[in-house]
C-alpha positions in Angstrom: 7.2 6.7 -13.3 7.0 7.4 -9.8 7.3 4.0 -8.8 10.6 2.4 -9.0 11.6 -1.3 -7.8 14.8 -2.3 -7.8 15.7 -6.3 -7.9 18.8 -7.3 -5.7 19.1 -6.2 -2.3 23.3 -6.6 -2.4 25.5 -3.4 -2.0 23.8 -1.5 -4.9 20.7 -2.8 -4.6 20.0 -1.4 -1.3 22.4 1.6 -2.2 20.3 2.4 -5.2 16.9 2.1 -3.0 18.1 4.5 -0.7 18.8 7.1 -2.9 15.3 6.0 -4.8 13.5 7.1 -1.3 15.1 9.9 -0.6 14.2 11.8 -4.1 10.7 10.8 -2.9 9.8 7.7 -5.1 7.4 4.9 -4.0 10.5 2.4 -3.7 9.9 -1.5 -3.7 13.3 -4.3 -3.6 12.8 -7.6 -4.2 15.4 -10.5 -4.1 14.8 -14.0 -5.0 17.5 -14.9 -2.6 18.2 -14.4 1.4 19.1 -10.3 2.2 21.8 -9.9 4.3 21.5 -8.6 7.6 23.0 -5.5 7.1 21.2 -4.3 3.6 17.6 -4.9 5.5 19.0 -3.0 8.6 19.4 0.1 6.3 16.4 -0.3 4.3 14.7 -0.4 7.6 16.1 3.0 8.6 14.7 4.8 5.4 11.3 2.7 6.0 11.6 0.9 2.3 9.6 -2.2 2.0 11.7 -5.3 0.8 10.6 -9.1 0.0 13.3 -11.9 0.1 13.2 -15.5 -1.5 10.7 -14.5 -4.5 10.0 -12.0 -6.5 6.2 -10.9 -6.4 4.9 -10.5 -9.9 2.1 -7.6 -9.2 4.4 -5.8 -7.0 7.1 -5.5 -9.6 5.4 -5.1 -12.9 3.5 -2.3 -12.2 7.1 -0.3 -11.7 7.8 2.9 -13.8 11.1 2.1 -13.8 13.4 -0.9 -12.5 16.9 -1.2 -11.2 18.7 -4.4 -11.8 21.4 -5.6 -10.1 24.1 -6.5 -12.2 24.0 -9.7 -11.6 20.8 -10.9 -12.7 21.4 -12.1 -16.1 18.7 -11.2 -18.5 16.7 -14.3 -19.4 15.5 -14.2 -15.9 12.0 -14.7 -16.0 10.9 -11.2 -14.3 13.5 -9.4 -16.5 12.0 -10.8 -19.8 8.6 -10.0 -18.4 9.6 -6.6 -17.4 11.1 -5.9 -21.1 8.0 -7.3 -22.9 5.7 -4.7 -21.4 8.2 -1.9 -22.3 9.4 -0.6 -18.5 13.0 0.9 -18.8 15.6 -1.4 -16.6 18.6 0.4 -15.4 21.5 0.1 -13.1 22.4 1.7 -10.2 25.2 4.0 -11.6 22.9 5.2 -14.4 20.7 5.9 -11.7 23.2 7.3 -9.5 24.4 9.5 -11.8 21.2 11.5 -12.3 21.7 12.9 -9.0 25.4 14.3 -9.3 27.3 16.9 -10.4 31.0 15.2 -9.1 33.9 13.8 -11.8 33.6 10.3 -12.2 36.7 8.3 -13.2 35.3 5.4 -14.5 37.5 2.2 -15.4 36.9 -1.2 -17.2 38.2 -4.2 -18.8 38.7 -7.6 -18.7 41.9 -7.5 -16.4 43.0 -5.1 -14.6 40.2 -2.7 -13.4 39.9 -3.4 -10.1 44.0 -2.8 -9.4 43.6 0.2 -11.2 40.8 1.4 -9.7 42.1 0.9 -6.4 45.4 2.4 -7.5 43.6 5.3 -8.9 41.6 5.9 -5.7 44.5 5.9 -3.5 46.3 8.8 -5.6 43.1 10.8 -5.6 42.8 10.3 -1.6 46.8 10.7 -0.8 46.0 14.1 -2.8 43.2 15.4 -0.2 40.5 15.1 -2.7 37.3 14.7 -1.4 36.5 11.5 -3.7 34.7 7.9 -3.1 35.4 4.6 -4.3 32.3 2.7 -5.9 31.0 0.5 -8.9 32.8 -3.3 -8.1 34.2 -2.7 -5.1 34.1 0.6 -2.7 30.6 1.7 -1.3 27.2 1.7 -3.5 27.4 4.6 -5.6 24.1 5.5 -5.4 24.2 5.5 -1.5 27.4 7.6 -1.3 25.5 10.3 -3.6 22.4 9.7 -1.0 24.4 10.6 2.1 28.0 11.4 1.8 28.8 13.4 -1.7 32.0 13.5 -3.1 33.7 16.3 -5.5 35.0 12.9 -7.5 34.0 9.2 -8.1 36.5 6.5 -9.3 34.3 3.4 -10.1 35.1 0.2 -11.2 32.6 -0.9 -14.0 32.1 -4.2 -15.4 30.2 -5.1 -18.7 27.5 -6.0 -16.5 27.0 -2.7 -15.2 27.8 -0.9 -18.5 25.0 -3.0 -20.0 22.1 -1.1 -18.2 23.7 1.9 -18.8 22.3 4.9 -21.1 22.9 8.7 -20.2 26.1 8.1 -17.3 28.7 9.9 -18.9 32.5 9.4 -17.8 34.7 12.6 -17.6 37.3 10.1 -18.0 36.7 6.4 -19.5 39.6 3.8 -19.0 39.6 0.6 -20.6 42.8 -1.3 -19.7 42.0 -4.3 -22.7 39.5 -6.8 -24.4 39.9 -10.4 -23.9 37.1 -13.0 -23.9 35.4 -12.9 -20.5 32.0 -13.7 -19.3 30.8 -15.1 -22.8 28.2 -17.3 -21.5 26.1 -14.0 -20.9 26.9 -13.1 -24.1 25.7 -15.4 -26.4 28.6 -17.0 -26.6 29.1 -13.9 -29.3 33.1 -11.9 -28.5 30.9 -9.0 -30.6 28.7 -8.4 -28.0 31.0 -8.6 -24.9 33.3 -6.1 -27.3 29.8 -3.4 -27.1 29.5 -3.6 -24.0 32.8 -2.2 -22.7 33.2 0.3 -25.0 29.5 1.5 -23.7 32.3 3.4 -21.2 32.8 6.0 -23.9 28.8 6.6 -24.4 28.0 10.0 -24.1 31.7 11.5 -23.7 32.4 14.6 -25.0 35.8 16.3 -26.3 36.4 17.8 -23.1 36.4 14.3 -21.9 39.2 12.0 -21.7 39.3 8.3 -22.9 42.3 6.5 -21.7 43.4 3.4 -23.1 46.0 0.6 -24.0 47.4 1.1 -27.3 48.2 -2.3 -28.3 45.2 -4.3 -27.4 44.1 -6.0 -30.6 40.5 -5.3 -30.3 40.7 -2.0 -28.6 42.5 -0.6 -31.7 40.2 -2.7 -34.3 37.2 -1.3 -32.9 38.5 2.3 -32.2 36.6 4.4 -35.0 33.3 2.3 -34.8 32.0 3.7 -31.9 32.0 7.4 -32.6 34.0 8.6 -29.5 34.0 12.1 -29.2 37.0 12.3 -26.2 40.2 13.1 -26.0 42.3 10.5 -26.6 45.0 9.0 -24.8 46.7 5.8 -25.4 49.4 4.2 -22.8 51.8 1.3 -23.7 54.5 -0.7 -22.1 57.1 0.8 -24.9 57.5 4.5 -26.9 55.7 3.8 -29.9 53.7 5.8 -32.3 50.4 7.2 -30.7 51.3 6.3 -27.2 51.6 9.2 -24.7 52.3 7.6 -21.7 55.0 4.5 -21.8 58.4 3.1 -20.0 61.5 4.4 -21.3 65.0 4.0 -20.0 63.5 2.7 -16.8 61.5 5.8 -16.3 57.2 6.0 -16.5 56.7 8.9 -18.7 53.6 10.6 -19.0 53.6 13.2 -22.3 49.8 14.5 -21.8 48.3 16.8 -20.6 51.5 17.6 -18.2 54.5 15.9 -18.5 55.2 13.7 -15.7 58.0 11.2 -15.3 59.2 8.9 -12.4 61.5 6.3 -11.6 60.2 2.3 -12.4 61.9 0.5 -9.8 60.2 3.4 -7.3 57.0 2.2 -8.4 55.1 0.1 -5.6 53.4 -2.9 -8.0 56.2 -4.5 -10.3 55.9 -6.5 -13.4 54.6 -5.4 -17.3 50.5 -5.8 -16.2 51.2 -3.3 -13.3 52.9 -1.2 -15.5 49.9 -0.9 -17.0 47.8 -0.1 -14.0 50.3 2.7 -12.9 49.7 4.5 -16.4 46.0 4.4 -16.3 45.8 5.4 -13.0 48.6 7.8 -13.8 47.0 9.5 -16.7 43.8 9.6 -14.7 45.8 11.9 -11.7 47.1 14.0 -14.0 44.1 14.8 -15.9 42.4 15.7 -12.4 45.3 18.4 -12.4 47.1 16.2 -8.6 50.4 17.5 -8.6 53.4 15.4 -9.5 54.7 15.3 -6.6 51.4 13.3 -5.0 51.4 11.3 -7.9 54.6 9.9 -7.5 54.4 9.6 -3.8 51.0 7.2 -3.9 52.6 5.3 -6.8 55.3 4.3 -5.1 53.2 3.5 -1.2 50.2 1.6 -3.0 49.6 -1.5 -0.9 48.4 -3.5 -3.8 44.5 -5.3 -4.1 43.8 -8.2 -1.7 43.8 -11.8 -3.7 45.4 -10.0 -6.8 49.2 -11.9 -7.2 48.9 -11.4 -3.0 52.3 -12.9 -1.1 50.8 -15.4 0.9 53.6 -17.0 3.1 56.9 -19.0 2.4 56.6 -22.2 3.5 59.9 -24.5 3.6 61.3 -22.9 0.8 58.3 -22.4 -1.2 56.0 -19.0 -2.0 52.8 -19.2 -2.0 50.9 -16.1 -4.0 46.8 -16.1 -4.0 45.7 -14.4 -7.1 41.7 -15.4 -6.7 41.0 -12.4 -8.3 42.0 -14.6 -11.9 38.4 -15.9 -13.0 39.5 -15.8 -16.8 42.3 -17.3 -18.5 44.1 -14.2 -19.5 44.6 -12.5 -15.6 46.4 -16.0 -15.1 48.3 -15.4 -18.5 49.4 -12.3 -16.2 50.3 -13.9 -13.1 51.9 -16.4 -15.5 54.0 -13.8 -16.9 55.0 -12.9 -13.6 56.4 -15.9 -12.6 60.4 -16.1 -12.0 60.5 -19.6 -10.2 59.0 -22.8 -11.6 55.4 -22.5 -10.9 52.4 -25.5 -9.7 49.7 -24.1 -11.0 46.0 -24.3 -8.9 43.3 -23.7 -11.4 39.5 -24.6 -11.9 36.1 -23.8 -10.6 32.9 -22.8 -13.2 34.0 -22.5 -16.3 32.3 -19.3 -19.0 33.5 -20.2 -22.4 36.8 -20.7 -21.6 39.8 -21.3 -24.4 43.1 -22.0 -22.6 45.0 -21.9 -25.7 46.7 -18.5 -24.3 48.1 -20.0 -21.5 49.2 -22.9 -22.9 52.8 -22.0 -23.6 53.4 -20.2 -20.3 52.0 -23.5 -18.4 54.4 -25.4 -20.4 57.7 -23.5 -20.0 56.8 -22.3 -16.1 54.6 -24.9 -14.5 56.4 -28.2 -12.7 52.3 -29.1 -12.1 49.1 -28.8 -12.1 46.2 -28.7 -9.5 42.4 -29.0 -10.8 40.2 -27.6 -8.0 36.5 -27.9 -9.4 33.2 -29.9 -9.4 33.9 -30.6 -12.8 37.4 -30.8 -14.0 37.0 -32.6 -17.5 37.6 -29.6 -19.8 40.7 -29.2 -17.6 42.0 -32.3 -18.2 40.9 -32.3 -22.0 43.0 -29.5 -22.7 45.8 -30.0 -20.4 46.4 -33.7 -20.4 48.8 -34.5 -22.9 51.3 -32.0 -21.1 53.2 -34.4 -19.6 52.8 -32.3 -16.1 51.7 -34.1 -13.2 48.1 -33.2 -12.4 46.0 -33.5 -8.9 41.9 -33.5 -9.6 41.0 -31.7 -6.0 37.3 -31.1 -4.7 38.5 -28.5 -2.0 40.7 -25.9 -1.0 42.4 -28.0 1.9 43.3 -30.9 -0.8 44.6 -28.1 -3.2 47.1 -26.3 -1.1 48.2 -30.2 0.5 48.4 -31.2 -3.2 50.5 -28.4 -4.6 52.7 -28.2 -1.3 53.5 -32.3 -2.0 54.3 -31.5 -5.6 56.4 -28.4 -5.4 60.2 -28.4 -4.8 62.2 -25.6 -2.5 62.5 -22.3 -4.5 59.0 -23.1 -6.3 55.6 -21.1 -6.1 52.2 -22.4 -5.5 50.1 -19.9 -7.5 46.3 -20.0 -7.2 45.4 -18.8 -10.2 42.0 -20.4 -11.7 41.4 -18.9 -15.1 37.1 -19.5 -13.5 34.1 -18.4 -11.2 34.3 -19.6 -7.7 30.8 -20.5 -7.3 30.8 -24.1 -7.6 32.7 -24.9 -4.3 33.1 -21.2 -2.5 31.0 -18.0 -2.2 33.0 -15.9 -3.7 37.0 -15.0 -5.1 37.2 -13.4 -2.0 36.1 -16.9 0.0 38.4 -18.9 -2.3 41.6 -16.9 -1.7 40.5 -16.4 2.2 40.4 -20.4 2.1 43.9 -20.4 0.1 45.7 -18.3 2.6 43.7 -19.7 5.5 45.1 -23.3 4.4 48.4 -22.3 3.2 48.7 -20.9 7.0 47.9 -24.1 8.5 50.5 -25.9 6.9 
């Protein structure tokens, strides 16, 4: 056991090895592709050996334990090899977690999570808590716990990360919804993608708190199979029955465990999703005991997340919004719903199961076209041919924004918005929407 290797030498990877060392484990990383520059420089300050471009069979199998990055899906070769001798694999935040005592808020779900999270974070920080940001975005939780602790942690998780996950308890678990996501690492099986997220609720307790939305089909359909010991407390756009946080007479009201109430139109991030965010991460604050007064103030001077329905520029008349951040089909049935012009709609990249059937009827009544930005654009055009929209098949981000600039009319938006993964033509969402506004710029 004293050996521990961890595969993936990103941001937790190198996070998680860090932490490994320093609670005096023999610590190996390997990563099959190149290590950024930075990652080795701080492996190299805690003396941890590394190998890049391979993974080296005798120097991983003989671990006690193994961290996996959550990106590494798990028919890798190493990973089935790993799981047929029997040696636990992990992630970094069940790792992490071992080695603090601080509240972690931790938020998932299919859309959402990563406003929320960042929404969340701000109220804790504009409070004067001593808290860090980690999980999807933020710093490596495992190297925050390492070098810098915090009284709390908000932490974006995604089913990924929940998958390697075993004894991590939340003080408070927020799922903002289930919708199909990331099947092709599930089987193609909604079950299984379903487990995963509720895996946020594993090991609660009733003096924990499990926040939730209260109309999500499958959130309330699987509610009593998991055997969730928490509090519960439900949010929803409306008053209804069960709900303890909602909108009423243009007021967010929060019933639980203090009453809190505010003013809509002072919140900073607008339409019925964000409504939704400002709950959660309402909920969240006031569970922590932050006064109402902070709470209100940081809901209403939240910047918002970068590519996440993010203005771009107006060019001639017409708005262009990057929301990158949409790699399934119902975050664009969001920025959809947002939509108060006539919309040309940029969408495509790799596709992981996807069934546009939900946005069909916003495309129809909101979109005057459509952009397909992809490698492969066929299932695109399957689905939305028949229309009757004009369509442009693009093979990069400087055709896409020239394309949807040609089609749209003055008082239009251009929303980038592409239901997929990036990696077919970019690095990243991030490199995408940097390429979106980057373009859109130029024009």
């Amino acid at each position: 056991m004293n050996r521990i290797v961890i595969l993936g030498a990103g941001e937790s990877g190198s996070g998680a090895a860090v932490l490994a060392k320093v609670k005096g484990f023999e610590t190996f990383v390997s990563d099959t592709s190149a290590i950024k520059s930075r990652y080795k420089t701080l492996m190299e300050k805690y003396n941890i050996p590394w190998e890049e471009g391979k993974h080296t069979e005798e120097l991983i199998l003989n671990a006690g334990e193994v961290i996996k990055s959550p990106g590494i899906p798990n028919e890798s070769p190493i990973i089935l090899k790993l799981k047929e001798q029997g040696t636990p694999i992990i992630s970094e935040i069940e790792f992490a977690g071992r080695y603090t005592d601080a509240k972690m808020i931790c938020i998932t779900g299919s859309n959402g999570k990563t406003t929320t999270t960042s929404l969340t974070y701000h109220i804790f920080k504009s409070a004067g808590l001593n808290v860090g940001l980690a999980g999807n975005i933020g710093k490596s939780l495992a190297l925050q716990v390492a070098e810098d602790k915090h009284d709390y942690y908000i932490i974006e998780l995604s089913s990924f990360q929940l998958d390697d996950m075993y004894k991590f308890r939340a003080n408070i678990a927020v799922l903002m919804n289930i919708t199909p996501d990331h099947l092709d690492r599930y089987d193609h099986n909604m079950q299984n993608y379903i487990d995963s997220k509720f895996r946020i609720t594993r090991n609660q307790t009733p003096e924990d708190a499990f926040v939730f939305w209260n109309d999500d089909p499958i959130i309330k359909q699987e509610l009593d199979k998991h055997g969730i010991h928490a509090h519960l407390y439900p949010f929803s756009a409306v008053k209804e029955d069960g709900a303890i946080a909602y909108a009423e007479d243009r007021e967010l009201v929060i019933n639980e465990p203090i009453t809190f109430n505010m003013e809509q139109e002072k919140l900073a991030l607008t339409g019925t999703h964000n409504l939704y965010n400002s709950l959660a991460a309402g909920i969240s604050a006031n569970l922590a005991g932050i006064t109402k007064e902070n709470i209100r103030k940081a809901l209403s001077d939240f910047k918002g997340v970068e590519h996440r329905l993010e203005k771009v520029a107006r060019v001639r008349g017409i708005e262009f919004i990057n929301d990158s951040k949409a790699t399934n089909v119902n975050s664009c049935w969001y920025a959809l719903q947002s939509m108060t012009t006539k919309t040309v709609l940029i969408l495509g990249g790799v596709d992981k199961g996807n069934d546009y059937t939900e946005i069909a009827r916003p495309v129809r009544e909101k979109c005057r076209a459509l952009v397909f930005l992809g490698t492969d654009n066929s299932k695109l055009y399957k689905f939305f041919g028949g229309f009757g929209l004009p369509i442009a098949g693009v093979q990069s981000m400087k055709e896409a924004v020239q394309a949807s600039y040609k089609m749209a009319e003055k008082g239009d938006t251009v929303l980038l918005s592409p239901c997929c993964a990036s990696f077919d033509l970019f690095r990243n969402y991030e490199d995408r929407g940097d390429q979106f506004k980057e373009n859109v710029r130029a024009l």
